[in-house]
C-alpha positions in Angstrom: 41.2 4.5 -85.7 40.2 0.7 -84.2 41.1 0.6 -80.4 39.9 -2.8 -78.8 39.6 -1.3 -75.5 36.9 1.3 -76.5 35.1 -1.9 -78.1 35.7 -0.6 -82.1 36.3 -3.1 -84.0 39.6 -4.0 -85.4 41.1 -2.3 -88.9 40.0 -3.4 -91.6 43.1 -5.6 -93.8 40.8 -5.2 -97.3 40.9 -1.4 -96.6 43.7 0.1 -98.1 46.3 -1.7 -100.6 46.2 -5.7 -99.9 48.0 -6.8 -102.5 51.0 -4.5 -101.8 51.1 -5.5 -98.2 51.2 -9.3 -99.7 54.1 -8.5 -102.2 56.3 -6.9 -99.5 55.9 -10.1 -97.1 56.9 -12.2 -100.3 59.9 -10.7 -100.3 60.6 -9.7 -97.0 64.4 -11.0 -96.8 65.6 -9.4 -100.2 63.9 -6.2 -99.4 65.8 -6.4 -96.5 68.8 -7.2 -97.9 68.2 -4.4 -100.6 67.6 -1.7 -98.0 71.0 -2.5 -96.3 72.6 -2.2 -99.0 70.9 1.4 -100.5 71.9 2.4 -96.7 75.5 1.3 -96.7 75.1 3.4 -100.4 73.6 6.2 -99.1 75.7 6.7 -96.1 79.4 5.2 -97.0 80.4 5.8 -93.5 77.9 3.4 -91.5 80.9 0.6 -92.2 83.0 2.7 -90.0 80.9 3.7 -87.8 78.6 0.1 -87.0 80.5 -3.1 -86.6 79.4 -6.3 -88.5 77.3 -7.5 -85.3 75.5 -3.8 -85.3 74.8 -4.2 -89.0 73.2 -7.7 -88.7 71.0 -6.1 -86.5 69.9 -3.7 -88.7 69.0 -6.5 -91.5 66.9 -8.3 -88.8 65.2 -5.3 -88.3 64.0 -4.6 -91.4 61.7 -7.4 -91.0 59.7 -5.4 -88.5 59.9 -2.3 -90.4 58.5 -4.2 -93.6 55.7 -5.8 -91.9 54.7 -2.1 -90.1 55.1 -1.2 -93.4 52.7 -3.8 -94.6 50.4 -3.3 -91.6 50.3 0.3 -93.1 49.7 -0.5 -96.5 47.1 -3.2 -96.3 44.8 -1.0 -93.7 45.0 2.3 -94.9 46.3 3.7 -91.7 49.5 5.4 -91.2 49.4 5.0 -87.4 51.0 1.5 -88.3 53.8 3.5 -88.8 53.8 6.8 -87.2 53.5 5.0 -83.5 56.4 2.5 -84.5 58.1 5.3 -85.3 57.5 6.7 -81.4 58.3 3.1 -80.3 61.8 3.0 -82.3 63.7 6.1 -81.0 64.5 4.6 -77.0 65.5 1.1 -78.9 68.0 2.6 -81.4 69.0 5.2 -78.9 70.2 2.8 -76.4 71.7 1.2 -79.5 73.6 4.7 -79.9 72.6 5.1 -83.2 71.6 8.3 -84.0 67.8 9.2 -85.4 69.7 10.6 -88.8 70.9 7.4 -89.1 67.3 5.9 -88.8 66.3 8.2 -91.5 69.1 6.9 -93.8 67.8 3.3 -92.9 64.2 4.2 -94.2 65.6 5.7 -96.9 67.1 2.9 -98.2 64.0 0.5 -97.2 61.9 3.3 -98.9 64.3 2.8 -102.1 63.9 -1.1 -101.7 60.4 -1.5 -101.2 59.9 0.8 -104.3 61.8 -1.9 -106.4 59.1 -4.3 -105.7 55.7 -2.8 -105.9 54.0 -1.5 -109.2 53.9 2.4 -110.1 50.1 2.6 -108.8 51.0 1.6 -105.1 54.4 4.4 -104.9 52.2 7.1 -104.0 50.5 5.8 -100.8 54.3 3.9 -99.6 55.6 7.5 -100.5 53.4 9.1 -98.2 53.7 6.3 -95.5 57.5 6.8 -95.6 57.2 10.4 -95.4 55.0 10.4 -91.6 57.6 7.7 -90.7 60.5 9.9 -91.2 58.4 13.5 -90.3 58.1 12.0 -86.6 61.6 10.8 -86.3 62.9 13.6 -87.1 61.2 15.5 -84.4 63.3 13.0 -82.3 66.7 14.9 -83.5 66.7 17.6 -81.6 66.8 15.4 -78.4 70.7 15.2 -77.3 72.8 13.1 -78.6 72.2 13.0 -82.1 74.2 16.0 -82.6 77.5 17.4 -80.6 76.3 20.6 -80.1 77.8 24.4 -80.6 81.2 24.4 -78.6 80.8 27.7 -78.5 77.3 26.7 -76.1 79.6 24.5 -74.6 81.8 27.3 -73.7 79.7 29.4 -72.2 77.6 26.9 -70.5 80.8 25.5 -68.7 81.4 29.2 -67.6 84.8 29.5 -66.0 85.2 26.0 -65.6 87.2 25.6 -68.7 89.6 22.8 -67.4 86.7 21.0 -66.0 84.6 18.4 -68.3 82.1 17.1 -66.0 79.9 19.8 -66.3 78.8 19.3 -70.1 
């Protein structure tokens, strides 16, 4: 791994799959657009649950995720990913969006970034998408992607049954 501060030199962009990396920059805003939609598909209830200025968001975020994606893709290295994937859990958190629903976003940008690259390339995106979403889900069991047992609850509150400020 290439880190400028220990004086390697930086990753190689010929490395791993160029053209790939090119194809999904060319068509950055419809993959986007794509992905949204295989979301909203995948998860009927993000209309309820996100507001149109929460779901514009979203689509303008995709462009990141495709060029990590890229990054990824063109260089061989799945760090590209795997460390966005760190960096993404405080944004969408203070964003209250849960990391499930993250996983449903990559899902669909895994299912429209498929649509545009040949058979060959499916394999490595496969596996790219697959560290993505194996490190955010390590995020879930944080609170606040889940409510909990209220049985827990319960017996965490103790006798304070009346009293909500403890949990």
């Amino acid at each position: 791994m290439a880190h400028p501060d220990l004086g390697l030199p930086p990753s190689d962009a010929t490395a791993g799959l160029p053209d790939a990396a090119a194809r999904l920059r060319a068509n950055r805003s419809r993959i986007g657009t794509l992905a949204l939609q295989a979301a909203l598909r995948l998860d009927p209830t993000f209309r309820e649950r996100f507001d149109d200025l929460a779901l514009r968001r979203l689509l303008r975020d995709y462009e990141r995720h495709i060029e990590q994606l890229s990054r990824a893709l063109e260089t061989g290295e799945e760090r590209f990913v795997v460390q966005y994937a760190e960096w993404l859990v405080p944004v969408y958190r203070r964003r209250d969006i849960r990391m499930n629903d993250l996983v449903t976003i990559l899902d669909g940008l895994r299912e429209a970034a498929l649509s545009v690259l040949p058979g060959e390339d499916a394999a490595p995106t496969r596996a790219l998408f697959d560290r993505w979403i194996e490190r955010l889900r390590h995020h879930r069991r944080l609170p606040g992607d889940h409510k909990g047992s209220s049985i827990v609850r319960l017996i965490w509150k103790g006798a304070g049954l009346g009293d909500d400020t403890v949990v």
